[in-house]
N, C-alpha and C positions, 0 to 999 in steps of 0.2 A: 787267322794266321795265313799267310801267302805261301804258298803250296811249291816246293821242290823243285828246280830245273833239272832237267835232263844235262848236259852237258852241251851239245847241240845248242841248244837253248839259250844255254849260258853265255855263247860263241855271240850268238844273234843278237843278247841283251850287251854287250859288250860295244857292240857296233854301232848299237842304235842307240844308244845313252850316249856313246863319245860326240854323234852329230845331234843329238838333241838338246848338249847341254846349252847352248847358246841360246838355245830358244826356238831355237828353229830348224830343221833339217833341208837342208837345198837339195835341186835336182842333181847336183854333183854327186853328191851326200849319197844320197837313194841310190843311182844308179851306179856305183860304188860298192855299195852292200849287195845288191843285185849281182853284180858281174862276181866277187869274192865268190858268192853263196852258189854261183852256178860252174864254177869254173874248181874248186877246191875238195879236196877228198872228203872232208869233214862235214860235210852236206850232201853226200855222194845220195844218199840213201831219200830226201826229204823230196815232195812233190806237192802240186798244189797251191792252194791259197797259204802254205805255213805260216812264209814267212812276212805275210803282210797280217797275220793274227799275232805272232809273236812280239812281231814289232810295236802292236794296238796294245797289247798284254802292258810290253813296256811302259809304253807310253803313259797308259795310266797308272801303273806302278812309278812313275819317274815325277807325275805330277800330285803325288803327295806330298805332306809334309814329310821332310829328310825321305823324301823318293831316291836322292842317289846312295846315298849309306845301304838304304834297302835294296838296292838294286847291285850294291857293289857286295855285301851279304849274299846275296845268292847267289853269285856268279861265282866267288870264291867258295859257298857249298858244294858250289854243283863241278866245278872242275877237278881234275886228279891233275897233280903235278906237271906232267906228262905233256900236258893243254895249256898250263896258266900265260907261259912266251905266247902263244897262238894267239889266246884273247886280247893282249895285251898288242902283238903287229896289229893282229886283224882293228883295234879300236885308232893303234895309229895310221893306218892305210885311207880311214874314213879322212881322220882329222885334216887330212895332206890332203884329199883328194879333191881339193875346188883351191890349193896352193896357198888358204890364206888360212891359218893356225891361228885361231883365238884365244885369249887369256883362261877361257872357261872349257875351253877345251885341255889346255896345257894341263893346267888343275885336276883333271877329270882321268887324264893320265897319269897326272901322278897319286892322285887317291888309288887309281887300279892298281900300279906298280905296288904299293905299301900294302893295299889291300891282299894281293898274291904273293908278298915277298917275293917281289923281282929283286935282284942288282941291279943298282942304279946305272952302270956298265952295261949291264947286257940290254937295260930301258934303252939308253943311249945309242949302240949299235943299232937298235930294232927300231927307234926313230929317223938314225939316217938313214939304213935301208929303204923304210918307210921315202922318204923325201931321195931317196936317188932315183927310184921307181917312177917318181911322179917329175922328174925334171925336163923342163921344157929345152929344145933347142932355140 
């Protein structure tokens, strides 16, 4: 049985499941999740090597069979209401954050959204913010 996330946790599986689902995470990717995780109240507390364990945790939770079902299960376990908008920008902020939104990324958002019962609206606002954030001049 795969053991409980924290909340925290659930933040960081959120982020690294939206840039891994393509297959690949890029250094956009990375240093994206990096700057969020250093910069946001909700990692205020975390030091260390965390988040590059958490992120491994993932990863081989994601490369199983139905790894993202599994993985979209405990992020929905592990969050209180309160948090589920947060994991949900925070996975869009990754998707945006090298300007090019893949087909398996889109997906990947909308399994979370359904997953947390987002409104499809408030998905929406939280994507374009996501994309006004990252727009180039």
């Amino acid at each position: 049985m795969t053991p409980q996330l924290q909340p925290v946790e659930a933040l960081i599986y959120a982020m690294v499941t939206a840039a891994a689902v393509d297959r690949k995470i890029n250094d956009v990717e990375l240093s994206r999740i990096g700057t969020l995780v250093s910069e946001l109240p909700a990692f205020r507390d975390l030091e260390g090597d965390w988040l590059a364990k958490e992120a491994q945790d993932c990863g081989r939770l994601l490369s199983k069979p139905d790894g993202v079902r599994r993985v979209l299960d405990l992020i929905k376990a592990a969050l209180p209401k309160h948090l589920r908008e947060t994991a949900y920008v925070l996975a869009a902020e990754v998707t945006i954050s090298d300007l090019s939104v893949k087909d398996e990324e889109t997906e990947f958002l909308s399994l979370l959204a359904q997953a947390l019962g987002l409104d499809q609206l408030v998905c929406a606002a939280l994507n374009r913010a996501a994309r006004a954030r990252h727009a180039t001049v």
